[in-house]
N, C-alpha and C positions, 0 to 999 in steps of 0.2 A: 504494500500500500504506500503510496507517494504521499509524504504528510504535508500540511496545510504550507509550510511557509515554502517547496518545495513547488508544491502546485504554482503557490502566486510567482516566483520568479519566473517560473515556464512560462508565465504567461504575460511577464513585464517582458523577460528575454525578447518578446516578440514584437511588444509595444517598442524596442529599443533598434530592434532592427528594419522598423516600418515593415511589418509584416501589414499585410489588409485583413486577413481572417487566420481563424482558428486553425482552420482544416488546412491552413498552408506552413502547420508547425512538422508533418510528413518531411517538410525540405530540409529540416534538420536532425532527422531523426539517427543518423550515422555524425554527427557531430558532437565528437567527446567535451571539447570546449568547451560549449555552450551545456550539457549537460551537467557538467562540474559548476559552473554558476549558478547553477540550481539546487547542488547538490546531491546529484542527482550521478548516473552513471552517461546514462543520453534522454535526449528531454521523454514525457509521456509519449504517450499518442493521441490522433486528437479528439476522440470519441472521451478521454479522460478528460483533456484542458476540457472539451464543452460540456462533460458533466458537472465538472467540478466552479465555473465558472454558472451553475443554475444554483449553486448550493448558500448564496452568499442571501446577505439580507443586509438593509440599508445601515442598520447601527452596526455593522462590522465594517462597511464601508467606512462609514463616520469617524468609528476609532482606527479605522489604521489611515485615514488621511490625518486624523489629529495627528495621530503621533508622530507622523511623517513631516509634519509641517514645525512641532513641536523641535524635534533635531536637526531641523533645516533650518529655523529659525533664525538662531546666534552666526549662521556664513551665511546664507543669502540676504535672510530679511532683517537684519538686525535694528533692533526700532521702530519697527515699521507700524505706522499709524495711520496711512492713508490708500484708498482702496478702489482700484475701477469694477463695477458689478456690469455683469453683463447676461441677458437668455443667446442660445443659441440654439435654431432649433437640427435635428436631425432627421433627413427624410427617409420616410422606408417605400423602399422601392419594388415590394414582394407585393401575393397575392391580397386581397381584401383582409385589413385588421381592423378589430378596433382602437384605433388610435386617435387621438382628437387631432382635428385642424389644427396646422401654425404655418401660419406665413413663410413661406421659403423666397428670402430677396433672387437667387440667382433664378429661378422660376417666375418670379412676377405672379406668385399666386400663393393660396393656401393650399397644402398639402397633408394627407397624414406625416405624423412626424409625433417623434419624441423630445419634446422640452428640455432642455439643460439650460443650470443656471451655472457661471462662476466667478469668483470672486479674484482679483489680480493684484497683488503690490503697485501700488501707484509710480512707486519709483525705481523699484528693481524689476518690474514688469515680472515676476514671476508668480505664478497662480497658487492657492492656497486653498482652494477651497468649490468645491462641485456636489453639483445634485443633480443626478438624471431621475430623479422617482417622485416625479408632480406632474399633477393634473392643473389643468388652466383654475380652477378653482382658487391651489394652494398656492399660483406664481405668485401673489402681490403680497402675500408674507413670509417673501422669501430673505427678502433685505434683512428683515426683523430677526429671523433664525441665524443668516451671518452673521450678525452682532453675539449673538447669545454663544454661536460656537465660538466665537472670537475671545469672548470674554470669556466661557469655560475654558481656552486655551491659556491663555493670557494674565485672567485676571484683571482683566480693563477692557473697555470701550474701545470700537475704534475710532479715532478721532475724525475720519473725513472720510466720506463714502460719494463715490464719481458715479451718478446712472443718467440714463435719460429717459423720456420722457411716460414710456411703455412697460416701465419698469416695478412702478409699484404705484398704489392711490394717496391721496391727498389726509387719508386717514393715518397712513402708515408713517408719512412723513414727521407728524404728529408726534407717534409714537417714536417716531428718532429725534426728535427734539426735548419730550421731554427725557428719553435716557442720555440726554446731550452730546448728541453724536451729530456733529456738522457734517452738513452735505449740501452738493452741489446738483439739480438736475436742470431737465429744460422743461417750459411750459410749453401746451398747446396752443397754437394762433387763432383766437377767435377773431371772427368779423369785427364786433365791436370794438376789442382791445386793439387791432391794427388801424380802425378807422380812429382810435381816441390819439394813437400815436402821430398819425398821420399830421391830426389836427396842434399837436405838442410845438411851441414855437420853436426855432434851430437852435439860439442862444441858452435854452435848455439843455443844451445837448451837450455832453465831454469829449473831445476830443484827447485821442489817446496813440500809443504804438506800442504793438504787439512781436517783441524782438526773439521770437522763436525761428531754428535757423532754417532756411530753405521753405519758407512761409511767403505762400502769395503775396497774400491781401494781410497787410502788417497794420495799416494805417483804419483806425476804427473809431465810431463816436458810440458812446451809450449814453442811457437815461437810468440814474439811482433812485429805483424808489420803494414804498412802501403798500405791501397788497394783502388784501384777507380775501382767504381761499374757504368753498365750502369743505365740511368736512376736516377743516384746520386749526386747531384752538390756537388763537393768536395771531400778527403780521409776519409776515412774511416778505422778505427782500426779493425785488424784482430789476434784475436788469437787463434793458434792452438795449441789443447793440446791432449795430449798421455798420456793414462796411468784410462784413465775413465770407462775403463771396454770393451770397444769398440776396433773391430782390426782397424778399419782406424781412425785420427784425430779426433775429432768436432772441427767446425772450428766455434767462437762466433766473431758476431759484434757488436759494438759500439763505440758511439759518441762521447763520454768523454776522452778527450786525457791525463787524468793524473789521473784515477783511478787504481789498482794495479792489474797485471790481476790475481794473486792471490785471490781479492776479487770479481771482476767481475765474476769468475769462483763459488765462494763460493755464491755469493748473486740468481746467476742464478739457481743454485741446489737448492735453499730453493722455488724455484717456482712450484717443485712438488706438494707445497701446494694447489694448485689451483685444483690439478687435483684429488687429495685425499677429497678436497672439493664437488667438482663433485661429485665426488664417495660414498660420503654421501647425498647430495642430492638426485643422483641416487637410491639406498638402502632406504633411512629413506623417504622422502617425493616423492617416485615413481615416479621421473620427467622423468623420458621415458615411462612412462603410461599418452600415446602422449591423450591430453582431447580434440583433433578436429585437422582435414585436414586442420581448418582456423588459418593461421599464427595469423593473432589476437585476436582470441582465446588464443592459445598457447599463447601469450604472458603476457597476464594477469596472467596464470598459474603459467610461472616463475617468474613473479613479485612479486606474493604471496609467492614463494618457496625462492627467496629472503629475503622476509621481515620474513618471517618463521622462515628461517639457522638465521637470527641474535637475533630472540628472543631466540632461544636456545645458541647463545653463550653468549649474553647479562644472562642470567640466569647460565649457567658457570662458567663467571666471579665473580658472585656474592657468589658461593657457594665455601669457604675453600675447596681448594684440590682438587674440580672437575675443574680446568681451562682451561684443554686438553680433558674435558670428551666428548665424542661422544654423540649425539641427541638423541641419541636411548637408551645410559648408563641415561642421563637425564630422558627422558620419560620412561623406566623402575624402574627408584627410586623414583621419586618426580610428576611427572606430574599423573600417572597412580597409583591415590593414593585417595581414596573416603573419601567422609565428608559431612558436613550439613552447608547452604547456610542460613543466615536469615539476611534480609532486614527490620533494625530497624527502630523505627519513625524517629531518630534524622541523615536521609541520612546515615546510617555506613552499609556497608556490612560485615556482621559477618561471617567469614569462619573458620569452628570448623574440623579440621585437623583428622580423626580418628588415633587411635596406632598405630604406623609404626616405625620400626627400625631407619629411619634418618630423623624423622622428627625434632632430637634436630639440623641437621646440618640445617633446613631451619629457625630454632628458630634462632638460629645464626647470619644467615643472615640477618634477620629483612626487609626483604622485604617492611613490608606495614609500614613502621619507617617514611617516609614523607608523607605518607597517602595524594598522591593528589588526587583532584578532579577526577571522571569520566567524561568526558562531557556528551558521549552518555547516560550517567547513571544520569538526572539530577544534578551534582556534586556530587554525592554520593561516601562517601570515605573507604575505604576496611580496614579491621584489622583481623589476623588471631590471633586463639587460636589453642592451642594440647593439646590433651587428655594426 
């Protein structure tokens, strides 16, 4: 019997080498390598990964992304207090399910599809946080649940949370105000709020510069003011700005009455990172090669696509020069790089690096320099050599 932690690497191994499906874990099944990563002799088969990937339930998700996030913490996220929240939906592309409508943007339409929510470091753009197991009912308190895991991680609040506009209702915002958690999102453009703007005189207006680099449209006017929303105990900050690329306003709210809307407007644009993250997950680890009709299914899926995106920026970080490099610039220089494996008497696993153009940047780095223990691996500790 392949025990639990044994199954899930089999099944991250895959998430790491963008594999698209389960049933294309056969392609490695004569591969000792990757078997021993798993702890394993060579990986399962894949009638095992997809049983054992039906066995999971959401709170085991839950805890082993906390934990995951909890040790990634102190080298990725270190301090980290502010948050882009983002859905993503997932289409399934098989015969008749019950799944509900979501809007798929590359389609121009609604499609069945499974919901996913996650939550991203605002600054280290790295994800921390995913739910593929909601119904449209449970999206708009999803924000609310981030916070609560955040603060069971943590032990605090998070101080600034990045959504827009589809994201959650004008009740729940509420409820992040009084747990005093600033955020930033967008309003919807009524008729009338765009005819009252319209009518607003110029010299009301601020003129401003938005010095983010490689930015169109830098030069921007807005309006600071003051708004009550239904459903919103208390005012509310509104700011409308011109000049974003758009013929009508964006109108952004938030809760911090003495942030500059200079920055609020700047800190809000840098949350496209979220969705360019997406975007990589999408491409490099296939996450809309939907792997079952059953939301918890899918959910495990993106928890591994999760833990996956951070070992490659964890790996990033570590290499000079590659900081901003893409998953896939990664695993085409250094992951997708052959060699010889040997398990000495004294626990050391010897990994002998074949000739490769950059293998002096991964010398460099010195990866196996604290040489900790494996658990899965009897404590057997790793050291690499190059040809």
């Amino acid at each position: 019997m392949v025990p639990a932690d044994a199954a899930l690497l089999s099944l991250l191994a895959l998430k790491l080498l963008r594999k698209e499906r389960l049933s294309h874990i056969d392609d490695h099944n004569v591969d000792e390598g990757l078997g021993l990563f798993a702890g394993l002799n060579v990986l399962p088969k894949k009638s095992f990964a997809t049983d054992y990937s039906y066995r999971t339930q959401r709170r085991q998700q839950e805890k082993l992304l906390g934990s995951w996030v909890k040790k990634l913490s102190p080298i990725l996220l270190p301090e980290a207090k502010a948050f882009s929240l983002d859905f993503h939906p997932i289409p399934y592309r098989g015969e008749e399910a019950l799944l509900e409508n979501h809007y798929i943007p590359c389609r121009g339409q609604a499609c069945p599809s499974v919901q996913t929510f996650f939550a991203q470091a605002h600054e280290k753009q790295v994800f921390c946080y995913a739910n593929a197991n909601l119904t449209r009912d449970e999206q708009t308190k999803e924000v609310i649940r981030f916070v609560d895991y955040w603060k069971d991680l943590t032990g605090q609040n998070p101080e600034w949370l990045y959504f827009d506009s589809k994201l959650t209702k004008y009740s729940e915002l509420s409820e992040l105000n009084s747990r005093q958690v600033y955020f930033v999102t967008i309003r919807r453009r009524g008729p009338a709020i765009l005819k009252r703007l319209e009518q607003t005189a110029a010299n009301e207006w601020t003129s401003a510069t938005i010095d983010i680099p490689k930015r169109r449209n830098k030069r921007i006017s807005y309006l600071d003011e003051s708004v009550r929303l239904d459903d919103y105990e208390g005012a509310l900050r509104q700011i409308a700005v011109t000049g974003l690329g758009r013929e009508q306003p964006t109108l952004f709210l938030t809760n911090h009455p003495e942030a500059s809307p200079r920055d609020v407007i700047m800190n809000y644009a840098r949350r496209n990172g979220i969705e360019d993250g997406l975007g990589t997950n999408v491409n490099f680890f296939h996450m809309d090669n939907l792997s079952s009709e059953v939301r918890l299914n899918v959910d495990l899926d993106v928890t591994l696509t999760v833990i996956a995106n951070s070992c490659y920026r964890w790996l990033a970080s570590t290499l000079k020069g590659f900081g901003h490099a893409k998953p896939k610039q990664l695993s085409r220089k250094f992951i997708e790089t052959s060699g010889m494996v040997e398990l000495l008497p004294n626990r050391t696993l010897r990994v002998a690096f074949d000739r490769r153009c950059h293998n002096p940047i991964l010398r460099e780095a010195a990866l196996d320099k604290e040489r900790y223990p494996i658990p899965w691996l009897n404590g057997a500790r790793i050291e690499f050599t190059y040809q």
